[in-house]
N, C-alpha and C positions, 0 to 999 in steps of 0.2 A: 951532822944533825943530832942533835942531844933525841934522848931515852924520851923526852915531857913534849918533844914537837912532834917525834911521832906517833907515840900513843895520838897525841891531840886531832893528829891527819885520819889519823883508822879512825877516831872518834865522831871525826865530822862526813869519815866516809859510809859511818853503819848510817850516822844520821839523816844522811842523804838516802840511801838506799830503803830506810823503816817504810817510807809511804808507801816506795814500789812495791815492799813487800806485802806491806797491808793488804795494798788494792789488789795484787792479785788472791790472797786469801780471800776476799770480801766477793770479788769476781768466779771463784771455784763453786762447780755446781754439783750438786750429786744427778746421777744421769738415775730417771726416775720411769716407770711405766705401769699408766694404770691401765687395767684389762675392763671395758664393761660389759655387759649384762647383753647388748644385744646392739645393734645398729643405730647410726647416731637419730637421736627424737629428742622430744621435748624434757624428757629426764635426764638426757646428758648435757645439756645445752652450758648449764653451770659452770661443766668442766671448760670448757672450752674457751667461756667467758675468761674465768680463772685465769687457764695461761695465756689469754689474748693482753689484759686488763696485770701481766707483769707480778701477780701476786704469788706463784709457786717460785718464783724467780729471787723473788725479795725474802724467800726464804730459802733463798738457795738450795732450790728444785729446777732441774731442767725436765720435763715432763712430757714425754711421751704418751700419747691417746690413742688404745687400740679397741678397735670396734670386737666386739663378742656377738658368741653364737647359742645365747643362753645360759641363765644362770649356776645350771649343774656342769656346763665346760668349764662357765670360767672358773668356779670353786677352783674344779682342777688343773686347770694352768697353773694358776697364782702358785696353789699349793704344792705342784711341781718347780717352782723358782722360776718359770718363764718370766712371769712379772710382777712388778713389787708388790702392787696392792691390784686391789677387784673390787667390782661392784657387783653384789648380786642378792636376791632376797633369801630371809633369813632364812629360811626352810633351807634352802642347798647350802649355805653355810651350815646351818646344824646336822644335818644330815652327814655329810662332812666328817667333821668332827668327831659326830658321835661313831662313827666307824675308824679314828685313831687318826682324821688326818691334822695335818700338823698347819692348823689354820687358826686365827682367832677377829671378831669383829672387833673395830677400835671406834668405829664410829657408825649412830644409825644416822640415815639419810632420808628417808620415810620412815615415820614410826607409826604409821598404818599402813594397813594393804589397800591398792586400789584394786586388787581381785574381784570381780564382777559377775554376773550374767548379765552382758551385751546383748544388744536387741534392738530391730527393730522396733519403735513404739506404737505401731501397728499391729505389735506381739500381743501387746496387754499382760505383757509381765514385769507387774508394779507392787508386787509383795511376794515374800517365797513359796507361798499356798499355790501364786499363778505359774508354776514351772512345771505343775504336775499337767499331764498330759502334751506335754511340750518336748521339742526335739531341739537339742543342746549339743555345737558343734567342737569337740573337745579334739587332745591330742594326746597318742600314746604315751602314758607315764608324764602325762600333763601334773602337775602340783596341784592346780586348781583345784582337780576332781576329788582330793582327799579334803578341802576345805569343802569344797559343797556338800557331804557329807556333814560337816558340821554345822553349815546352815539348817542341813533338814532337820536336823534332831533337834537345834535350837530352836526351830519354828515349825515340830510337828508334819511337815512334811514329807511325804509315804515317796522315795527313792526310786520307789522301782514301776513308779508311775511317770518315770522322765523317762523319755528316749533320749540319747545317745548314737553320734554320729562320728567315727572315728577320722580325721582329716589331718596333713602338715599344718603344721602351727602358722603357715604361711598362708593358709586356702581356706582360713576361718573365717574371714573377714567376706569374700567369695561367697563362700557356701550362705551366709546368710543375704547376701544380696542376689544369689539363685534362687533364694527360696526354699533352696534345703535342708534348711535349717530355721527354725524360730528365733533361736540365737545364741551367742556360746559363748565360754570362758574364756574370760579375757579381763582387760586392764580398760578402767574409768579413762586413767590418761594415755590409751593410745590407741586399740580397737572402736572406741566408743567416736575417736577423730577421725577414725578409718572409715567409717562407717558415716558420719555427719559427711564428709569433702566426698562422697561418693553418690550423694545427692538421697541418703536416705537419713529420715528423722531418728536419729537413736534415743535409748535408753539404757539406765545405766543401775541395776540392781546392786549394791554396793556391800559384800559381806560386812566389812566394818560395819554397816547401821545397824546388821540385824546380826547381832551374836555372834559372828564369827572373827576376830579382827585378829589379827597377825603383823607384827613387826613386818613393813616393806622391805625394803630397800637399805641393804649398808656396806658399809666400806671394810674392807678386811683386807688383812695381809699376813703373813707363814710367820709362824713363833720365833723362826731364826731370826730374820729383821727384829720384829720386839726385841728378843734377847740379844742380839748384838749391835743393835743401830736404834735405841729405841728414842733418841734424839730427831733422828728423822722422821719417823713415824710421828713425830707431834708436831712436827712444822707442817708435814703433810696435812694434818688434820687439822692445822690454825686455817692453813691456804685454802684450804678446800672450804671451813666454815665461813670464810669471808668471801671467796665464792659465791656461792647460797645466798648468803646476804647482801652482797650485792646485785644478784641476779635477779633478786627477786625485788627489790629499788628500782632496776633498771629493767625491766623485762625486754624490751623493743631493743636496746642498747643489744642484749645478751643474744637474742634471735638474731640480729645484725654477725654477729662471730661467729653463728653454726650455719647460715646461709652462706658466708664465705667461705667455709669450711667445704660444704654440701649446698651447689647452688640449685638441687634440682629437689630439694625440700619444699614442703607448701610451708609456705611463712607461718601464715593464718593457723592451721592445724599443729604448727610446732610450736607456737606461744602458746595455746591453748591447750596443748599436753602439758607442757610446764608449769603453767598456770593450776594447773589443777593437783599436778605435783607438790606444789608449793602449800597446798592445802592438808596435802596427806603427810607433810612433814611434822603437825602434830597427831596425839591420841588424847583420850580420856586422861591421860596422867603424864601427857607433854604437851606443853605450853608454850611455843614461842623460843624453846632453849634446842638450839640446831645442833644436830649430834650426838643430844643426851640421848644413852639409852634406859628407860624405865624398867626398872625390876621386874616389876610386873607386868609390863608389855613381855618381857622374853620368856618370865618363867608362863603367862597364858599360851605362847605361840608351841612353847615343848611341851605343854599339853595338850593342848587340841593337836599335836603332830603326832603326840603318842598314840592320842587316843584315835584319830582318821586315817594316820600316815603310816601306823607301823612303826613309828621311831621308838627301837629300845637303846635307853641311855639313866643313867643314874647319877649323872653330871649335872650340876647346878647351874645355873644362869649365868654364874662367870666362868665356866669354862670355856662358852660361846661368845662372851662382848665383856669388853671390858670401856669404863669413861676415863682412864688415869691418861688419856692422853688430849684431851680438850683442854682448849685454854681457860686456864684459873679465873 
């Protein structure tokens, strides 16, 4: 057999073999896990759709979804390497941070707060004047209470004419269906559902309307990933913004995915925290652009956190978020 037949034989043998190679390159997944914020609701529903609906996949994500026990855990999972990325509001992210941990936000997901005073509307507390003499069911080292703080100064409101009811984060919802409580700190999209599906009329006092607004809800993951995989981190946040926008096209479709997930969810009450999710994805200076985060949505939020929360930091608004990883 001459020197030209079998070069030509190897030749037709890589040729044959190229495709299988491809497809398995094209096939290879990165094993992925994101950590959220708390038990699956109407704000996680996205995710879910996401990898139901094939889209972390097509960006070659195999994606793991672990339910969270609060936004200050999960910071610190993620941030210990247990999982790739988190969901959690901005406050425990910067907090974070600003004490050296090695975390950054890559994308907001609410770019306002739904931080509230929940209430029955039998409360009659429908501006932040009406809280005063009012008993508000909070939790130790709650977030919240340092933003309510910024409502009162915002709106003149004398502090130390609220009562305060110390409870698990869990018995908040309770205590104001006992009565012992007027009504407490909590979230528009999920207390305020807890509270409706329980056969009471709520109400939903929203800091965002009156002075106090704060970056919600974003997605973060530990400097190492950026620094060494920072390809991933932006197919994650293509996926995940297509996500979002689809979920929010499809909302019935999407609740469809988290009810088979979790079939012992109230349908009704989980579109309906989403729904209202969907609302709080923009602020005053985001508009329809899913994932931007606005300069000044972050440098207000590390203000009012300085000034309510105690946050000392000298870090600038990109040391907390950065957008270099949303698609162009």
């Amino acid at each position: 057999m001459t020197t030209r037949r079998i070069l030509g034989k190897a030749a037709l043998g890589l040729a044959a073999a190229l495709p299988l190679m491809i497809g398995a390159a094209a096939q290879a997944q990165d094993n992925v896990s994101l950590r959220l914020n708390w038990y699956l609701g109407g704000l996680h529903v996205p995710f879910y759709y996401g990898v139901d609906r094939g889209f972390y996949k097509e960006e070659g994500i195999n994606l793991t979804i672990n339910e969270g026990r609060g936004s200050a855990n999960t910071v610190q999972v993620v941030g210990a390497g247990t999982d790739t990325f988190g969901l959690a509001d901005s406050s425990s992210i910067i907090n974070l941070i600003s004490k050296g941990g090695e975390i950054k936000s890559v994308m907001n997901i609410l770019s306002s707060t739904g931080f509230s005073v929940v209430s029955a509307a039998s409360a009659g507390i429908r501006t932040p004047k009406d809280i005063e003499g009012k008993t508000l069911a909070v939790s130790p080292g709650d977030p919240i209470r340092g933003l309510l703080e910024a409502l009162a100064a915002h709106n003149k409101v004398d502090i130390s004419k609220v009562n305060f009811v110390q409870v698990d984060p869990a018995a908040k919802v309770v205590t104001v269906l006992e009565k012992r409580a007027d009504g407490l700190l909590g979230g528009a999209d999920d207390q305020y559902f807890l509270l409706k599906y329980r056969g009471v009329e709520p109400h939903a006092l929203r800091f965002a309307d009156h002075g106090a607004n704060i970056v919600g809800m974003a997605i973060f993951t530990g400097n190492n990933t950026i620094k060494n995989n920072p390809d991933l981190v932006r197919r994650f946040v293509k996926a995940t913004k297509r996500a979002w926008e689809e979920a929010k096209k499809n909302p019935d479709a999407a609740v469809d995915v988290a009810m088979k997930v979790k079939p012992d969810l109230n349908r009704q009450s989980t579109k309906d925290q989403m729904i209202v999710d969907f609302e709080l994805m923009d602020s005053p200076n985001v508009k329809g652009q899913i994932g931007f985060g606005h300069e000044k949505d972050w440098m207000q939020t590390i203000e009012l956190l300085k000034k309510y929360r105690g946050l000392e930091t000298n870090l600038t608004w990109t040391a907390f978020h950065t957008n270099e990883f949303l698609p162009k």
